[in-house]
Biopython code that builds the backbone (N, CA, C, O; Angstrom):
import numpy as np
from Bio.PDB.StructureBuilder import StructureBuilder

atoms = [
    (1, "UNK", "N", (-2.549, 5.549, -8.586)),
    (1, "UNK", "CA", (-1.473, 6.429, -8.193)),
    (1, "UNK", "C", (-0.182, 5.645, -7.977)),
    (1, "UNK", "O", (0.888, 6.057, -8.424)),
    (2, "UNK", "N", (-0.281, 4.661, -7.378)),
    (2, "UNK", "CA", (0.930, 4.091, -7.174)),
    (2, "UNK", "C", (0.409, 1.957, -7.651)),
    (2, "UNK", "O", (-0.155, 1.071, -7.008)),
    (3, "UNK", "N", (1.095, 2.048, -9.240)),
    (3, "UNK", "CA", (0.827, 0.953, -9.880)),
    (3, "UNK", "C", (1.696, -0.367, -9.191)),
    (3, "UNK", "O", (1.431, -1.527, -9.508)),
    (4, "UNK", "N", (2.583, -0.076, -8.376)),
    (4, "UNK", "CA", (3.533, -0.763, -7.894)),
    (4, "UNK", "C", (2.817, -1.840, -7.053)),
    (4, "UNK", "O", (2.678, -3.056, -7.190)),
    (5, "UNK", "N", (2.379, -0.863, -6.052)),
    (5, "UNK", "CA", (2.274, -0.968, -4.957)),
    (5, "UNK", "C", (0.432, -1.811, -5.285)),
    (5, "UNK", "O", (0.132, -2.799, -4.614)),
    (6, "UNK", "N", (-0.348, -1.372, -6.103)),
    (6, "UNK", "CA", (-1.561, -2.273, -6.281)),
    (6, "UNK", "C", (-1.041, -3.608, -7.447)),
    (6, "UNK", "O", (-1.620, -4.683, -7.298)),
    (7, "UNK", "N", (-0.391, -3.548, -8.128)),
    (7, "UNK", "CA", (0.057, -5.104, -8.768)),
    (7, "UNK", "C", (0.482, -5.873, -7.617)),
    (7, "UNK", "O", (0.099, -7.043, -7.656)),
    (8, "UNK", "N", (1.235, -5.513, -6.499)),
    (8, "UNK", "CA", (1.954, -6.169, -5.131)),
    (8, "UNK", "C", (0.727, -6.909, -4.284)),
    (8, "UNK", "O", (0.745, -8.088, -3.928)),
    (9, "UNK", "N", (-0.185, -6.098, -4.076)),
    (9, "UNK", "CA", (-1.403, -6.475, -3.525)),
    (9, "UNK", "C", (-2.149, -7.503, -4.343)),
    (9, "UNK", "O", (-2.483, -8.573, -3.834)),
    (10, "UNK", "N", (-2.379, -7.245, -5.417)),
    (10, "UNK", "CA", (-2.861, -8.188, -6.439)),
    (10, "UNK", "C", (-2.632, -9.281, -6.213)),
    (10, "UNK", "O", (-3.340, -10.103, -5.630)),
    (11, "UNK", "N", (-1.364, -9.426, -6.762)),
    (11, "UNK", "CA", (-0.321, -10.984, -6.468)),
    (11, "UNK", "C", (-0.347, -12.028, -5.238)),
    (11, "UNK", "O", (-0.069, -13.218, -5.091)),
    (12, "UNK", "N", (-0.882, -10.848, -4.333)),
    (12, "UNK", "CA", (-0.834, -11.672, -2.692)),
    (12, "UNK", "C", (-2.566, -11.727, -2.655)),
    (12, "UNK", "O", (-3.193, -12.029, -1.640)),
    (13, "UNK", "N", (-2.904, -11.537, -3.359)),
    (13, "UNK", "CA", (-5.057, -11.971, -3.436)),
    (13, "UNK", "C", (-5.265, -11.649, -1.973)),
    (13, "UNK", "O", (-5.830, -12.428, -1.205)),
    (14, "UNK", "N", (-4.667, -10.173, -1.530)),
    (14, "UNK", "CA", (-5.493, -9.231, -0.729)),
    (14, "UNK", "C", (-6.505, -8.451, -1.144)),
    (14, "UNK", "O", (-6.307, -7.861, -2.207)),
    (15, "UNK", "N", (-7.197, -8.338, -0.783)),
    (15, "UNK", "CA", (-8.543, -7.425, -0.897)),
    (15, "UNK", "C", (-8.015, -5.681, -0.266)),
    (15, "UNK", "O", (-7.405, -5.477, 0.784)),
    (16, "UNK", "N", (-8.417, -4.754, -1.145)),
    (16, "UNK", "CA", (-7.763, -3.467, -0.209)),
    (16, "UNK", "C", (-8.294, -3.076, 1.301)),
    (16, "UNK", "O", (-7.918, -2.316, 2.193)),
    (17, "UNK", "N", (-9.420, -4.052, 1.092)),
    (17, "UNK", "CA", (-10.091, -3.736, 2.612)),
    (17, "UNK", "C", (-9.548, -4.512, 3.658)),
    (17, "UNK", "O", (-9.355, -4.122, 4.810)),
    (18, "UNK", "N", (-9.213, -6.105, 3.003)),
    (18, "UNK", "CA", (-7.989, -6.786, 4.114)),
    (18, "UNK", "C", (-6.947, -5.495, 4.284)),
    (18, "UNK", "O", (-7.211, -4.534, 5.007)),
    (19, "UNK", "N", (-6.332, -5.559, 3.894)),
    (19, "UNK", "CA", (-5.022, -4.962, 3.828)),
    (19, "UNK", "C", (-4.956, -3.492, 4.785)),
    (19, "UNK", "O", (-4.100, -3.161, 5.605)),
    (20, "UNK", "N", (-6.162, -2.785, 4.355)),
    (20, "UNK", "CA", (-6.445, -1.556, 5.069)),
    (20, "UNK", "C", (-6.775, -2.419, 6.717)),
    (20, "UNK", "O", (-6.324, -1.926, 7.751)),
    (21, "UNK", "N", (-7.412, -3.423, 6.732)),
    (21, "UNK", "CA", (-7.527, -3.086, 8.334)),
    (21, "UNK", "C", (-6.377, -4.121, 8.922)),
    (21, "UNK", "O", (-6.354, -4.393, 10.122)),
    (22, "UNK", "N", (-5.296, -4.754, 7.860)),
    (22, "UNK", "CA", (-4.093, -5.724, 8.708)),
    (22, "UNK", "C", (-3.214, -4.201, 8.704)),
    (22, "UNK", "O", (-2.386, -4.287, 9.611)),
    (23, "UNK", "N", (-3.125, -3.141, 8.161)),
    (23, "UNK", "CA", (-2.341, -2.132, 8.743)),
    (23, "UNK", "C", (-3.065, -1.027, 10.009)),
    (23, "UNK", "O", (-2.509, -0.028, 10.463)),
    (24, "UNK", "N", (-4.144, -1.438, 10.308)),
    (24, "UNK", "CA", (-5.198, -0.470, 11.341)),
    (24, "UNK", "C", (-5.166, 0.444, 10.973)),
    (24, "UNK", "O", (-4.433, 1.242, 11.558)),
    (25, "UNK", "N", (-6.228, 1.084, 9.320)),
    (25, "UNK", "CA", (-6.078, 2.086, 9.122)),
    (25, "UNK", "C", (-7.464, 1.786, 8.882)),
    (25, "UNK", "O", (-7.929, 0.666, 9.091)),
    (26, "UNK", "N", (-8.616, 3.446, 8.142)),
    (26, "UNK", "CA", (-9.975, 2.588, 7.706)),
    (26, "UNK", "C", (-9.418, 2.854, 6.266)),
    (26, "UNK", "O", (-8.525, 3.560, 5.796)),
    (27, "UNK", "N", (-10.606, 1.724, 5.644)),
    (27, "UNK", "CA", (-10.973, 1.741, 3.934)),
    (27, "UNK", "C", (-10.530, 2.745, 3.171)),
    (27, "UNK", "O", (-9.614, 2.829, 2.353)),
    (28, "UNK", "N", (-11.520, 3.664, 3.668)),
    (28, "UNK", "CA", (-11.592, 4.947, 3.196)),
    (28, "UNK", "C", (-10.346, 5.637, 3.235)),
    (28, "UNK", "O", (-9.883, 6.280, 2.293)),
    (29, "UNK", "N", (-9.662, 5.440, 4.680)),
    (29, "UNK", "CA", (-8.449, 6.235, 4.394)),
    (29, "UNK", "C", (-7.292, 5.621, 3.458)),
    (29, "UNK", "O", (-6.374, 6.226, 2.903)),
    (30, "UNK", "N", (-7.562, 4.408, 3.443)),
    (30, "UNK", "CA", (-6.142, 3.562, 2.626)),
    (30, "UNK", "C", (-6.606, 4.103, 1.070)),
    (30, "UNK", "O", (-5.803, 4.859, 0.523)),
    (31, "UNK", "N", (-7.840, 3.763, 0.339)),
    (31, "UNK", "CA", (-8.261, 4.215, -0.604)),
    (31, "UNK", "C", (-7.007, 5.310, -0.848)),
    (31, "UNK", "O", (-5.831, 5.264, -1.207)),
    (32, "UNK", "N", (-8.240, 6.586, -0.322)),
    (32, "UNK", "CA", (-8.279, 7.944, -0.077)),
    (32, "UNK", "C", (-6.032, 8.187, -0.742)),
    (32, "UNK", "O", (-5.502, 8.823, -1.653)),
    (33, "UNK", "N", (-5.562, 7.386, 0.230)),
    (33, "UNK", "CA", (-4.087, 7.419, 0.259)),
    (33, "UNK", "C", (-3.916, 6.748, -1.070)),
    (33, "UNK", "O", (-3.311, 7.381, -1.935)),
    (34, "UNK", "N", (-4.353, 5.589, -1.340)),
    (34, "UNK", "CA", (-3.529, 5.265, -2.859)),
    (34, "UNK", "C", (-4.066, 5.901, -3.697)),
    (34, "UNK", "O", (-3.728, 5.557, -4.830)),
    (35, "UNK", "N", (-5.012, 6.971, -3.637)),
    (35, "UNK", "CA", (-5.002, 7.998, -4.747)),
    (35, "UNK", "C", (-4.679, 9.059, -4.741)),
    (35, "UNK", "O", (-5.124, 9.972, -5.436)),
    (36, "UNK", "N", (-3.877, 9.097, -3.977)),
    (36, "UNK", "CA", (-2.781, 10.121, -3.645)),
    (36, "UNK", "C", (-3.593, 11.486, -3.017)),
    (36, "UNK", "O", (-2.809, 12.412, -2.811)),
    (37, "UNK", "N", (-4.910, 11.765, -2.698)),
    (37, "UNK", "CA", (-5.366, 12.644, -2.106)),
    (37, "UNK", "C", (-5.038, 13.247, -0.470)),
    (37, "UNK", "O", (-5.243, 14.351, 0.034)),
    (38, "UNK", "N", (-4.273, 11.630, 0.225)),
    (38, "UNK", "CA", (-3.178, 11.864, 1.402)),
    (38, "UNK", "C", (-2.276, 11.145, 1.268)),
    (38, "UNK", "O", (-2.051, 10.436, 0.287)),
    (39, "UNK", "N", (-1.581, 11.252, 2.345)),
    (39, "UNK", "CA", (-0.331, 10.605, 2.115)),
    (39, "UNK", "C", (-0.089, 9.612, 2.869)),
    (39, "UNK", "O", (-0.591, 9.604, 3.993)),
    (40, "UNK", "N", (0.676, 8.616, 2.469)),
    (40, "UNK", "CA", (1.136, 7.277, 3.436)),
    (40, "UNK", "C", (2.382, 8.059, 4.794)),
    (40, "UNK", "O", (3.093, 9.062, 4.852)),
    (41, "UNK", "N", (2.174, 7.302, 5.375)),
    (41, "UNK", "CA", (3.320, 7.752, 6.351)),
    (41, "UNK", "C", (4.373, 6.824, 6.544)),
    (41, "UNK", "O", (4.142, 5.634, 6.329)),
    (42, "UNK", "N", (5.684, 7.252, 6.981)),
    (42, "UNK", "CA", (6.886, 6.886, 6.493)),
    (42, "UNK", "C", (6.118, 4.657, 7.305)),
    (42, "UNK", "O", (5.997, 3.578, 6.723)),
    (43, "UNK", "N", (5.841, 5.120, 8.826)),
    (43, "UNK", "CA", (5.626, 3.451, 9.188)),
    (43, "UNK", "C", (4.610, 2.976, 8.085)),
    (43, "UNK", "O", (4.854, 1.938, 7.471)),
    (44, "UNK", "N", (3.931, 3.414, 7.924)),
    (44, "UNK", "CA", (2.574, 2.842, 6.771)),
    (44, "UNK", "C", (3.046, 2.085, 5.773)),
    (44, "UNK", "O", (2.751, 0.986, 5.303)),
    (45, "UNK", "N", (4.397, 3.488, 5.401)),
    (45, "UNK", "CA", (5.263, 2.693, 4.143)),
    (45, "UNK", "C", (5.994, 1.514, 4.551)),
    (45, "UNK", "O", (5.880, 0.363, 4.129)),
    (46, "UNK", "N", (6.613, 1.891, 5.267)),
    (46, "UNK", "CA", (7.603, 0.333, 5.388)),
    (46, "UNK", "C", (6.920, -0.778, 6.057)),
    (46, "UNK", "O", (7.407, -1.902, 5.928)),
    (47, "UNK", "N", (5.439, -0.553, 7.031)),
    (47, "UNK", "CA", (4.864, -1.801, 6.898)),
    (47, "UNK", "C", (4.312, -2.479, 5.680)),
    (47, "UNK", "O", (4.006, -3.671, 5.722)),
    (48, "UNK", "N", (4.192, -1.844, 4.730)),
    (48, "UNK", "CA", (3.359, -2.723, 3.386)),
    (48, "UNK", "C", (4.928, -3.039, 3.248)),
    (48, "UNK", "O", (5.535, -4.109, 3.205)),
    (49, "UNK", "N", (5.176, -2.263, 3.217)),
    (49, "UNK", "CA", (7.153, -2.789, 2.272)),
    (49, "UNK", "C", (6.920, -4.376, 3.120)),
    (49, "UNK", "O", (6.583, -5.403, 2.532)),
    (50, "UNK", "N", (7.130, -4.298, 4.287)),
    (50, "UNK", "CA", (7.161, -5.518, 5.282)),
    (50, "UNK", "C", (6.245, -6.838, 4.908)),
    (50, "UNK", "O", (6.488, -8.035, 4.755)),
    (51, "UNK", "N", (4.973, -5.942, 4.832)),
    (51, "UNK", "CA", (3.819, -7.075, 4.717)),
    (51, "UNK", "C", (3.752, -7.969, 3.380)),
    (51, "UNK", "O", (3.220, -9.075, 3.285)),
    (52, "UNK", "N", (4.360, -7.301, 2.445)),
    (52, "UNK", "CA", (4.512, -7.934, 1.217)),
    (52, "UNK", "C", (5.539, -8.131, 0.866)),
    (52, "UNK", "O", (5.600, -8.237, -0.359)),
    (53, "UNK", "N", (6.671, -8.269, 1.497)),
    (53, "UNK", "CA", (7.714, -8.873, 1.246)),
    (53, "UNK", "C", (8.415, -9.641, 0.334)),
    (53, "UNK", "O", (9.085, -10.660, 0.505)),
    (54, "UNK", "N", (8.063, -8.757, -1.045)),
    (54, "UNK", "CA", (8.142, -9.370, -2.385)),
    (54, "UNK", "C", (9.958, -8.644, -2.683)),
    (54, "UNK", "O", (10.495, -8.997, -3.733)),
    (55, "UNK", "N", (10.352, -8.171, -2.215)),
    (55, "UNK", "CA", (11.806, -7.668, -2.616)),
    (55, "UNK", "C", (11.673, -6.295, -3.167)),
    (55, "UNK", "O", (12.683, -5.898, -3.748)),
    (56, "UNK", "N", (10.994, -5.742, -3.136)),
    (56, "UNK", "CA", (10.560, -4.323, -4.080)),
    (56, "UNK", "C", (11.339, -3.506, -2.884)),
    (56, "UNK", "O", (11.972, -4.185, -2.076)),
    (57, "UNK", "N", (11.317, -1.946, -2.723)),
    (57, "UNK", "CA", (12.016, -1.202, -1.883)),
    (57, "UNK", "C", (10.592, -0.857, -1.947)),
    (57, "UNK", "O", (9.561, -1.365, -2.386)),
    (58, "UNK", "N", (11.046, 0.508, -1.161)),
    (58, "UNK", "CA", (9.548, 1.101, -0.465)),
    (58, "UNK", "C", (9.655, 2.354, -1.884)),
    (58, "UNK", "O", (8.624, 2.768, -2.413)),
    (59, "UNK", "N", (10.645, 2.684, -2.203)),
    (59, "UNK", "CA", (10.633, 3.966, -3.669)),
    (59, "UNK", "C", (10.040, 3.151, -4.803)),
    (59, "UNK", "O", (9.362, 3.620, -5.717)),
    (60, "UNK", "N", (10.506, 1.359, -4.573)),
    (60, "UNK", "CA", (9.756, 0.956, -5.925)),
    (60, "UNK", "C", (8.092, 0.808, -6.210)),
    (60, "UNK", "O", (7.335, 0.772, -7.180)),
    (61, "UNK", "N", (8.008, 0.739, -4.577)),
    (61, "UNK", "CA", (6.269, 0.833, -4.086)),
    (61, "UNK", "C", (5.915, 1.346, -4.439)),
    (61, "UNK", "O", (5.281, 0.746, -5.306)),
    (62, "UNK", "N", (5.712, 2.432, -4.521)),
    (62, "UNK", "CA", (5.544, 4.303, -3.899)),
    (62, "UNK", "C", (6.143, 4.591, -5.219)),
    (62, "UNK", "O", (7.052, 5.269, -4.741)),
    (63, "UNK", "N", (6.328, 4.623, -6.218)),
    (63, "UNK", "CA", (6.727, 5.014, -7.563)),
    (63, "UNK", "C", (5.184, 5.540, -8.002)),
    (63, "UNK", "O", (4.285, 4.703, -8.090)),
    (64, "UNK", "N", (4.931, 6.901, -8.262)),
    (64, "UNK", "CA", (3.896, 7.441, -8.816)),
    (64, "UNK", "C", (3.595, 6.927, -10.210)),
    (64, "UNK", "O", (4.625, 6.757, -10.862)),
    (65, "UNK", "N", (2.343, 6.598, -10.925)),
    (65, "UNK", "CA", (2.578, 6.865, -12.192)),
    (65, "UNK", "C", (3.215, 7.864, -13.059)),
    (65, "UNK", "O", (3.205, 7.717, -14.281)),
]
sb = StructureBuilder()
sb.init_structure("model")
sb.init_model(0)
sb.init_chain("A")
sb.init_seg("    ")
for serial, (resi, resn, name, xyz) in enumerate(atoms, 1):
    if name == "N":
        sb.init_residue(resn, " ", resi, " ")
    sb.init_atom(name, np.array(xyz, "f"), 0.0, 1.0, " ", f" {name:<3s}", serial, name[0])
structure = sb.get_structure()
């Protein structure tokens, strides 16, 4: 759902399950969210924006396929 935002993760050789619990969310729900079945929330967003701090914006994240 959002190709941005998993190449970003990639690059930083996080695991989605790291990542899901360095934002205190579960697995399932981070999943669940990058396949767009819920939604990120606006802090959710700008902490990955934060945590990966690759220069991207949070719209370039979050860019749907």
């Amino acid at each position: 759902m959002y190709p941005q935002l998993e190449a970003s993760l990639w690059k930083i050789g996080k695991s989605k399950y790291e990542f899901a619990k360095d934002l205190g969310i579960s697995y399932h729900s981070f999943l669940r969210k990058l396949k767009g079945y819920s939604y990120f929330t606006l802090d959710e967003a700008l902490a990955i924006q934060q945590f990966l701090n690759d220069g991207k914006s949070v719209e370039e994240l979050f860019q749907k396929r």
